[in-house]
C-alpha positions in Angstrom: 26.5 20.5 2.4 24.5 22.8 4.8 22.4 25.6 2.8 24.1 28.9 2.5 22.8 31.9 4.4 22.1 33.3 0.9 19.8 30.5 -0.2 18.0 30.9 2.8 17.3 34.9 2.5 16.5 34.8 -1.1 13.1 34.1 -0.9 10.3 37.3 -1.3 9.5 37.5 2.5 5.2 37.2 3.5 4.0 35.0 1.0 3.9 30.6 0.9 6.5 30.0 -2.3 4.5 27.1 -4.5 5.4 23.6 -4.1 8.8 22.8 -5.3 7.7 21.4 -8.8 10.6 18.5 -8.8 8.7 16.5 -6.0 5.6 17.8 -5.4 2.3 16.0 -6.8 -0.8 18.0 -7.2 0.2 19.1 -3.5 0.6 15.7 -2.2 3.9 15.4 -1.3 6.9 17.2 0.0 10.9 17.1 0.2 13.1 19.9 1.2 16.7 19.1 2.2 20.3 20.8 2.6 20.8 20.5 -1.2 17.2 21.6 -1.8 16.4 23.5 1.4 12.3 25.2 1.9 10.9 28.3 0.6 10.7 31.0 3.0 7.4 30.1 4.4 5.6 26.3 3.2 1.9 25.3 4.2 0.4 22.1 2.2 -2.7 20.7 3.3 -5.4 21.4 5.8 -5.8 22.6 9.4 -8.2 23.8 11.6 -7.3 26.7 14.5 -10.3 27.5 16.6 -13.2 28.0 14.6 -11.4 28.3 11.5 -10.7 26.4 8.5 -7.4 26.4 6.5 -6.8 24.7 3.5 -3.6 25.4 0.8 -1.2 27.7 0.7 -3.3 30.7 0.0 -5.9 29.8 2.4 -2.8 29.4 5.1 -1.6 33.0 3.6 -5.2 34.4 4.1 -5.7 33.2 7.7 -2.1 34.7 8.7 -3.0 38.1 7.4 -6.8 38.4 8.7 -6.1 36.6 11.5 -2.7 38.0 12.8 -1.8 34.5 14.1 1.0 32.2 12.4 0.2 28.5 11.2 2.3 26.5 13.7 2.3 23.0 14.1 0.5 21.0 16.3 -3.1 22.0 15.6 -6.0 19.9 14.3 -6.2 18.6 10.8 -2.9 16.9 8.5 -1.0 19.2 7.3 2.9 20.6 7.1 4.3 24.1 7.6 8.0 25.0 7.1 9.1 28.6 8.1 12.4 30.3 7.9 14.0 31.4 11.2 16.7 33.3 12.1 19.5 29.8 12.2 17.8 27.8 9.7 13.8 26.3 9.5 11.7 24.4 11.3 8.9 22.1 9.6 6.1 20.5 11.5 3.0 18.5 11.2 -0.9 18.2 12.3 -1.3 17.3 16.4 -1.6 13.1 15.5 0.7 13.1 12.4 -1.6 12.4 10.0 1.0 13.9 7.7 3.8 12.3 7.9 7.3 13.1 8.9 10.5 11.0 7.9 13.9 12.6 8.4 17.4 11.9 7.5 20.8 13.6 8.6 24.7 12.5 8.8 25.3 16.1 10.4 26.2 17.4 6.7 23.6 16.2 4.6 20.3 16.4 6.2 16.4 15.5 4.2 12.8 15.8 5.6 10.0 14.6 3.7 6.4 13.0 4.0 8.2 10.3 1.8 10.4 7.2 2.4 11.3 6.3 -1.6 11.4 9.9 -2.1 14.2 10.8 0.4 16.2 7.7 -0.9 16.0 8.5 -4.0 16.8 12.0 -3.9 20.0 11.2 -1.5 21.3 8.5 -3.6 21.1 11.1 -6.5 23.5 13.6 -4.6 25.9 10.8 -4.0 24.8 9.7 -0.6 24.4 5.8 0.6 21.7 4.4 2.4 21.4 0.7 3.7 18.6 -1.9 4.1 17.0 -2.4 7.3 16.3 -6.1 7.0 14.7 -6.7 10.1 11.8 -4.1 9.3 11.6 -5.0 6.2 11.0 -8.9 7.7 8.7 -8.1 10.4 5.7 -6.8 7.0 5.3 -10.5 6.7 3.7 -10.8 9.5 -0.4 -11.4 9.2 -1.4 -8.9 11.8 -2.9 -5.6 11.4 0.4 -4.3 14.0 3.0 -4.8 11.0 0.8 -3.9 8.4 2.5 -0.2 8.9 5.8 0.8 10.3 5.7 -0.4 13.9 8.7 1.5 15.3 10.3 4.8 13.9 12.4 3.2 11.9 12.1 2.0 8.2 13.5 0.0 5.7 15.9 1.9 5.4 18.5 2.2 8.1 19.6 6.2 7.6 15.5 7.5 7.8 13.6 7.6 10.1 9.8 8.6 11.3 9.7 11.7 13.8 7.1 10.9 16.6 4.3 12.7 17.2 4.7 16.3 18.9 7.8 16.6 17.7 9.5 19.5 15.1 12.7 19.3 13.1 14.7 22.1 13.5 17.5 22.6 11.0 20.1 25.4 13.1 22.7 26.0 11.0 22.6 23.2 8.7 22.2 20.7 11.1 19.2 19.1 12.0 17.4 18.6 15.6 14.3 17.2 16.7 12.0 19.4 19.6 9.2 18.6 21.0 6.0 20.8 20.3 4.2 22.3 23.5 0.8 20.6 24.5 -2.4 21.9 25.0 -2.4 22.2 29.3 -4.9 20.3 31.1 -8.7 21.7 31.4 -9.8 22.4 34.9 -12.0 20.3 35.4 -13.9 17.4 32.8 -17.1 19.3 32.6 -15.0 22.3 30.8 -12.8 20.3 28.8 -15.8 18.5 27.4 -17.2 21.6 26.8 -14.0 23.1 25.0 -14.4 20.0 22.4 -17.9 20.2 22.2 -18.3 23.8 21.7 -15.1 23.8 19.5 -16.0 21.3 16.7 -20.0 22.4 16.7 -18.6 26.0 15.3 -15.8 24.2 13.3 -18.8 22.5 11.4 -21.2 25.1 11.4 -18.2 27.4 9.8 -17.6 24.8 7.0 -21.1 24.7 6.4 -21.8 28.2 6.2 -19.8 28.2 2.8 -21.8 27.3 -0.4 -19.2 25.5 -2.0 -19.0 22.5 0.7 -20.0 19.3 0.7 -19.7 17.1 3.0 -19.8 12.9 3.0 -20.6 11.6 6.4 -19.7 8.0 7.5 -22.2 6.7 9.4 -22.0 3.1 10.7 -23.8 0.9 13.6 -21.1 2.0 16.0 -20.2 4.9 18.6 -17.4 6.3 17.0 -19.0 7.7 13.7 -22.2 8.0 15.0 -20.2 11.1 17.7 -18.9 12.6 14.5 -22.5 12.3 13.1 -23.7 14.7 15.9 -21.6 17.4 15.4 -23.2 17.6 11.8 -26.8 17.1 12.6 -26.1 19.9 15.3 -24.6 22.1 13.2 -27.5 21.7 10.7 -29.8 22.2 13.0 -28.6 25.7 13.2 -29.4 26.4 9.7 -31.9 23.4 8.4 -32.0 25.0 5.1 -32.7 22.8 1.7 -29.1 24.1 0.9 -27.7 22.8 3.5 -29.3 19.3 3.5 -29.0 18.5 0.2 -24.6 19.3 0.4 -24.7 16.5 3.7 -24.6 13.0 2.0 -24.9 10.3 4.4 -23.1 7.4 3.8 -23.0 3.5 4.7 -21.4 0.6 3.5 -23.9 -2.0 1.3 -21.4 -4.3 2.3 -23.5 -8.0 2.7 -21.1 -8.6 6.0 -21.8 -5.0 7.1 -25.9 -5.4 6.9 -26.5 -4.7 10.9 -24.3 -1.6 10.4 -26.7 -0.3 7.4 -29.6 -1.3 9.4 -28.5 1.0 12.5 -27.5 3.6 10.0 -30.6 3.9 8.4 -32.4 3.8 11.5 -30.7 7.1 12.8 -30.9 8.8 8.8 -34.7 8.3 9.3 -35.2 9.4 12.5 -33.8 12.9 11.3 -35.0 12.4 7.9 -31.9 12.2 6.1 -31.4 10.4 3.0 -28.4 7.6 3.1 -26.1 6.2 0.6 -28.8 9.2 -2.2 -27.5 10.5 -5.3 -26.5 14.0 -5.6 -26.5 14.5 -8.7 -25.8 18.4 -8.8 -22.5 17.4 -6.8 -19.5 19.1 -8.7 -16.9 16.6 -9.2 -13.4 17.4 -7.9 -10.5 16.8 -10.5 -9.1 13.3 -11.3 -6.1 12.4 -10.8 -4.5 10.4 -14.1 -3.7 6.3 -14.0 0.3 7.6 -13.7 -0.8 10.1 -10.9 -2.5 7.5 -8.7 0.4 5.1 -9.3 2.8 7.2 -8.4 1.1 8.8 -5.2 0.7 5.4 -3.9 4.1 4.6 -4.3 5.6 8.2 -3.0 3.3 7.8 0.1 3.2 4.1 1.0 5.6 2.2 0.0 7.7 0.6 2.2 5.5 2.0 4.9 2.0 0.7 4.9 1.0 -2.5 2.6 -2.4 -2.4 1.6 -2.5 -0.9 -1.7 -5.4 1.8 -2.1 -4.5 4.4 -5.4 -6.2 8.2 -4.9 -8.9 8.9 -7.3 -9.0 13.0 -7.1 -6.9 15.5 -6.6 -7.1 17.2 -2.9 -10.6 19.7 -3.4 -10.8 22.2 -0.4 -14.5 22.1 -0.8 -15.1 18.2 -0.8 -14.6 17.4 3.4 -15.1 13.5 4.6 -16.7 13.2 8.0 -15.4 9.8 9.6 -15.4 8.4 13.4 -11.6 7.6 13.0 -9.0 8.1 15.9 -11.6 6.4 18.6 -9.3 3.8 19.3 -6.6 6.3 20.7 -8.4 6.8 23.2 -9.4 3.1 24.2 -7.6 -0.7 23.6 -7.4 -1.8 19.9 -4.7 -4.9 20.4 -5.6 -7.4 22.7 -2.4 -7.7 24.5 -1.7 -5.8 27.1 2.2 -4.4 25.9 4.6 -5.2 23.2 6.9 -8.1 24.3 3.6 -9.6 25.0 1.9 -9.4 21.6 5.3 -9.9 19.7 5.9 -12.8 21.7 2.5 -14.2 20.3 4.0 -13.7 16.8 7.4 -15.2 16.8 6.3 -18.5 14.4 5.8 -16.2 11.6 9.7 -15.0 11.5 12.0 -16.4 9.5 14.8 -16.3 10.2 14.6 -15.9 13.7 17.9 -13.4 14.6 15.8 -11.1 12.1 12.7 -11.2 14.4 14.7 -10.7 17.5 16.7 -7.9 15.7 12.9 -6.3 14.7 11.3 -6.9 18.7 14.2 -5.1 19.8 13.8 -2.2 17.4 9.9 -1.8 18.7 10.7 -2.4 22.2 13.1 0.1 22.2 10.7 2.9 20.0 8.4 1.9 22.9 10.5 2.7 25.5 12.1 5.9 24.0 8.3 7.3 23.5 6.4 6.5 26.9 8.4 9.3 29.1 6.5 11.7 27.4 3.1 9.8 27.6 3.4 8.2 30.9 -0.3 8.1 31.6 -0.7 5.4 28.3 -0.7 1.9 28.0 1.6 1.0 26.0 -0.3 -0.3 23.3 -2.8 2.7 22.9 0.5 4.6 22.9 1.5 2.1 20.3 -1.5 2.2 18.1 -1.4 6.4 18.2 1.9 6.4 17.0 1.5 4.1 14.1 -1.4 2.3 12.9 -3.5 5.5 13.6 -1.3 7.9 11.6 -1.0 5.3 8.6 -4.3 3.0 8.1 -6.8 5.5 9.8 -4.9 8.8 8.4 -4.5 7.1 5.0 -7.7 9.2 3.6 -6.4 12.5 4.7 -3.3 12.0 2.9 -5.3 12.4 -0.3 -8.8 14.9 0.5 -10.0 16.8 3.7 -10.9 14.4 6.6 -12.5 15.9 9.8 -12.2 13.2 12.4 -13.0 14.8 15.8 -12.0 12.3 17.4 -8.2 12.6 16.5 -8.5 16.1 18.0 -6.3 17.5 20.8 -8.8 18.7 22.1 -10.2 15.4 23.3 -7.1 14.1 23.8 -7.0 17.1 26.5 -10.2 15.4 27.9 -8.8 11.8 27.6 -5.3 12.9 29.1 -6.8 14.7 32.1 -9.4 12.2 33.0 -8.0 8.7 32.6 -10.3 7.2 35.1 -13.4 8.1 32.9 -13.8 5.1 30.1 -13.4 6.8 26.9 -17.2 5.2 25.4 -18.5 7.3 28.6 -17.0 10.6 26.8 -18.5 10.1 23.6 -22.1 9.5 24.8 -21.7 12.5 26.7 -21.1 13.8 23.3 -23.3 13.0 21.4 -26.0 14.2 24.6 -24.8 17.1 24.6 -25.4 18.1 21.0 -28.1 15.9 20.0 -30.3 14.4 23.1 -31.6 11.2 22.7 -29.3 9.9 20.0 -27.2 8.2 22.2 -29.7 5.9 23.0 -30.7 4.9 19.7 -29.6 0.9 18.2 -26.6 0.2 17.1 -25.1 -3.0 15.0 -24.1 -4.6 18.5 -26.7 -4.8 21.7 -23.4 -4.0 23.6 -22.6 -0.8 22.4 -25.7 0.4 24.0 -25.3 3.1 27.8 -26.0 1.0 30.0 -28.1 2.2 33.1 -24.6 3.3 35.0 -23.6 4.9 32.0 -26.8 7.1 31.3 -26.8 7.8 35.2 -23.4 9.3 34.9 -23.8 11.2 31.7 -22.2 14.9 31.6 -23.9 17.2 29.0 -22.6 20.4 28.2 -23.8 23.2 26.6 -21.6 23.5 23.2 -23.1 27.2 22.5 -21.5 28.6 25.7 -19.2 30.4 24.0 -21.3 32.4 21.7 -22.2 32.5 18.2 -19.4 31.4 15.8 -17.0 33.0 13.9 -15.3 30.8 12.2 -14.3 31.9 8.6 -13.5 29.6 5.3 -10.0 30.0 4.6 -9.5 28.0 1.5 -7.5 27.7 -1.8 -7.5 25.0 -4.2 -4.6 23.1 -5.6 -3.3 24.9 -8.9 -0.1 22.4 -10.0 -0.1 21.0 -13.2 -1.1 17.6 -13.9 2.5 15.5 -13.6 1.9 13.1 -16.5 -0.8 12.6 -19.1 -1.4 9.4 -19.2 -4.0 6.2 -20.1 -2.8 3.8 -18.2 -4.5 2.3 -15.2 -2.7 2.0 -11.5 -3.4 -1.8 -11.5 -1.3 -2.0 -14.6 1.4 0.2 -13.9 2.0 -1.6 -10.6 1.7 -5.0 -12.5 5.0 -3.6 -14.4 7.0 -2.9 -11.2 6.0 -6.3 -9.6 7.1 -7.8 -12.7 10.5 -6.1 -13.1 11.0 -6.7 -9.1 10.5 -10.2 -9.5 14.2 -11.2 -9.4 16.2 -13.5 -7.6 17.2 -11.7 -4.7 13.4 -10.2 -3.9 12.4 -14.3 -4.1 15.3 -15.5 -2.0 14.0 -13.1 0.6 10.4 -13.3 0.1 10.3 -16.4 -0.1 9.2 -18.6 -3.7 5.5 -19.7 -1.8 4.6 -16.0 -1.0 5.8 -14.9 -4.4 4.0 -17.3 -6.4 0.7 -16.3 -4.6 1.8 -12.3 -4.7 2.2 -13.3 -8.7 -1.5 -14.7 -9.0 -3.2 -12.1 -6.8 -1.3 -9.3 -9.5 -2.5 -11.6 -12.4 -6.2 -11.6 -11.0 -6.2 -8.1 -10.0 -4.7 -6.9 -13.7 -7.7 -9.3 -15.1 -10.6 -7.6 -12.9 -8.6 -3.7 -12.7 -8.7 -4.1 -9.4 -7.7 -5.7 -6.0 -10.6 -8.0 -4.5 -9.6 -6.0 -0.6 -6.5 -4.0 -0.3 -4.8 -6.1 1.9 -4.7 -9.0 -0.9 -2.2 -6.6 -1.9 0.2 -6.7 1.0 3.0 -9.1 -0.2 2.7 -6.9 -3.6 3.6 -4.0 -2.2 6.0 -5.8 0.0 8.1 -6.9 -3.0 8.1 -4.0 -4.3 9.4 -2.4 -1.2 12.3 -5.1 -0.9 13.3 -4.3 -4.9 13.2 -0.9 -4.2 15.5 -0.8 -0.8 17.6 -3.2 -2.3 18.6 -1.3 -5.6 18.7 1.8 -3.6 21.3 -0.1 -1.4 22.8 -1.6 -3.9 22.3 -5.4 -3.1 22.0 -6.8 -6.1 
């Protein structure tokens, strides 16, 4: 049944209600439907608009009242905001859907959440049947990084789906609609859009910085994407190279034995700026940990059924604890190798049994494909693949549990990217990373390759990111205050070891398959014996019968 005008309007009006206490975890999660329907006004996670930072529901309630500008959706950072309207609500994510948005609606019951098992559960509670999408479930088997994730807006189960990027859901009275959010227009020319970015992100930084209670950790490998998002921080330091501020900036890169050359690029750029890498910091306050039930339980809220490697959350999300990475680079350039869908799924075809399953799965992708590049005509259709999916769920999988600033998943380089197609995306981010800090573009990375070449320095842009005037960016910031869920000792290892073990039943084998269950059943065994998964993708057809068990009771087959 729809929500009742009454239960919309009851709400104290100019303040973000808390988290509804039935589904949230430590402000992880979300589910509001016509049997539960939003507070007046919702913000959970983090944003940035302009030069400001926005974390929590206070900080969101803080910006809106100092500011004089609403949260909206569509802005940089993963986050959701819900807000009552005259007919019913809307609720809308980040600008690349870090947070995620799945949907469900019969045009009498409808359910949005950042949570697949979440909304089936809750509708099955309320006496509403979902079914099993076998073909998406089939196509996880597949040993490429493209089905390691949802691959097309549906999911395993056939009722819920995954609202595309720059999209809203608007529930008008009682039903449920998807709109599309506006865009940022084009810049006039690349110089200023460059600029825009440039300028934008520098104060972003600086603004974060200019608090004493951040920290940041900065990813720094051999490569060009993290070493851009490295610039922004040594610029913004340079600003201000106080002790205080060096000393909150911890460099990191991976010891990893197969990693070495990126460690040895790494360290060559810490030293040149005299930057300590991979250092204690042993004044560092710790954020709060999340217990063995907590990280079990995010996982499975969040992932399952979605994306199969298995990584658990440590901490709680800590507003003053912000991870610098290079991710969304690959939005912008060619991450698969084939050159469209039907290609790359033709490729992959052996892996499918049976085969009606993998025809019923290529259709389902080639038709999200199709249904999605109207509104990004200027994409191939693999870029526009990868943004939509493996983006939002393997890169975005940090943000889901801390604040991640990855300038390169900004709209405002997707601006630069969208207008100016015919500039290759690794000439942008030298023109970066020029523009901010000179010279560092030219410095060694892990691979000869990834070095300008002569054309490339010839045709470098540089901007000057201070155009705009000193920033003024303010710190708006609260920290999570929920409860913990459930005191407990037990680890995530074991308490997943427990599900795999009741899921472990006929009808999970029969479709499974007994070869991939008896190795899923020794990787649990070894991972229970060392508290841990060797990589997280060992964990794949794990977290694949679990997803099965759990769409199947949910269905009831079985």
């Amino acid at each position: 049944m729809a929500a009742s005008d009454a239960q919309r309007r009851h709400k104290v009006p100019h303040r973000y209600d808390p988290p509804v206490t039935s589904t949230d975890l430590r402000g992880l999660t979300f589910l509001f439907s016509s049997f539960q329907p939003p507070p007046r006004r919702f913000f959970q996670g983090f944003a940035f608009v302009d030069e400001h930072y926005i974390a929590g529901q206070e900080g969101a309630l803080a910006f809106e009242a100092q500011i004089g500008a609403p949260m909206r959706p569509g802005e940089d950072g993963c986050y959701v905001v819900a807000t009552e309207t005259e007919s019913g609500y809307r609720i809308g994510v980040d600008h690349v859907g870090l947070q995620k948005m799945f949907y469900y609606d019969n045009g009498d019951v409808w359910c949005v959440s950042n949570s697949v098992a979440m909304i089936a559960e809750h509708l099955t509670a309320h006496g509403v049947r979902v079914s099993a999408n076998l073909p998406q479930l089939t196509s996880h088997k597949m040993p490429h990084t493209f089905a390691m994730q949802l691959s097309s807006t549906r999911t395993a189960f056939n009722e819920i789906r995954l609202a595309p990027l720059h999209c809203a859901v608007e529930i008008v009275d009682g039903h449920l609609r998807l709109v599309r959010i506006p865009r940022l227009p084009a810049a006039p020319d690349y110089t200023e859009g460059l600029r825009r970015f440039v300028s934008t992100w520098a104060r972003r930084v600086q603004t974060m910085l200019s608090s004493e209670r951040v920290w940041f950790d900065v990813d720094l490998s051999g490569g060009v994407d993290s070493r851009t998002v490295f610039a922004f921080v040594r610029a913004a330091q340079n600003q201000n190279p106080s002790d205080d501020i060096m000393r909150r900036i911890n460099l990191r890169s991976s010891r990893s034995e197969h990693l070495a050359e990126d460690l040895a690029a790494a360290s060559t750029v810490a030293e040149a700026f005299e930057m300590p890498i991979n250092g204690p910091q042993p004044d560092r306050p710790k954020p709060p940990a999340l217990t063995g039930w907590e990280r079990y339980e995010a996982w499975r809220r969040i992932h399952l059924g979605v994306y199969m490697p298995v990584y658990f959350p440590v901490h709680a999300p800590n507003p003053w604890h912000i991870h610098f990475h290079g991710g969304g680079g690959e939005t912008h350039r060619r991450f698969y190798a084939a050159d469209d869908p039907a290609t790359m799924l033709a490729r992959q075809k052996d892996y499918h049994r049976p085969k009606y399953l993998f025809e019923a799965w290529k259709q389902e992708v080639l038709g999200c494909v199709a249904e999605l590049q109207p509104h990004e005509p200027h994409l191939n259709p693999m870029v526009l693949h990868y943004r939509e999916f493996r983006n939002r769920f393997h890169v975005g999988l940090n943000s889901q549990y801390r604040v991640v600033c990855s300038p390169l998943n900004s709209r405002l380089l997707e601006v630069v990217t969208r207008s100016n197609s015919n500039i290759d995306s690794k000439q942008i981010l030298y023109d970066v990373m020029e523009s901010l800090v000179p010279g560092l573009n030219r410095m060694p990375y892990d691979v000869a390759s990834k070095s300008p070449s002569v054309d490339e320095l010839t045709a470098m842009t540089v901007v000057d990111g201070a155009l705009d005037g000193p920033g003024k960016g303010r710190v708006f910031a609260s920290e999570e205050t929920s409860a913990v869920a459930r005191h407990s000792t037990a680890k995530p290892i074991s308490l997943m070891a427990e599900a795999f073990e009741a899921a472990d039943r006929p009808l999970v084998v029969e479709f499974m398959g007994e070869a991939r269950m008896s190795t899923a059943r020794g990787v649990m065994q070894d991972a229970v014996s060392r508290g841990r998964f060797t990589r997280a993708a060992d964990a794949n057809d794990i977290s694949l019968a679990l997803a099965v068990a759990h769409t199947f009771q949910l269905s009831h087959l079985g």
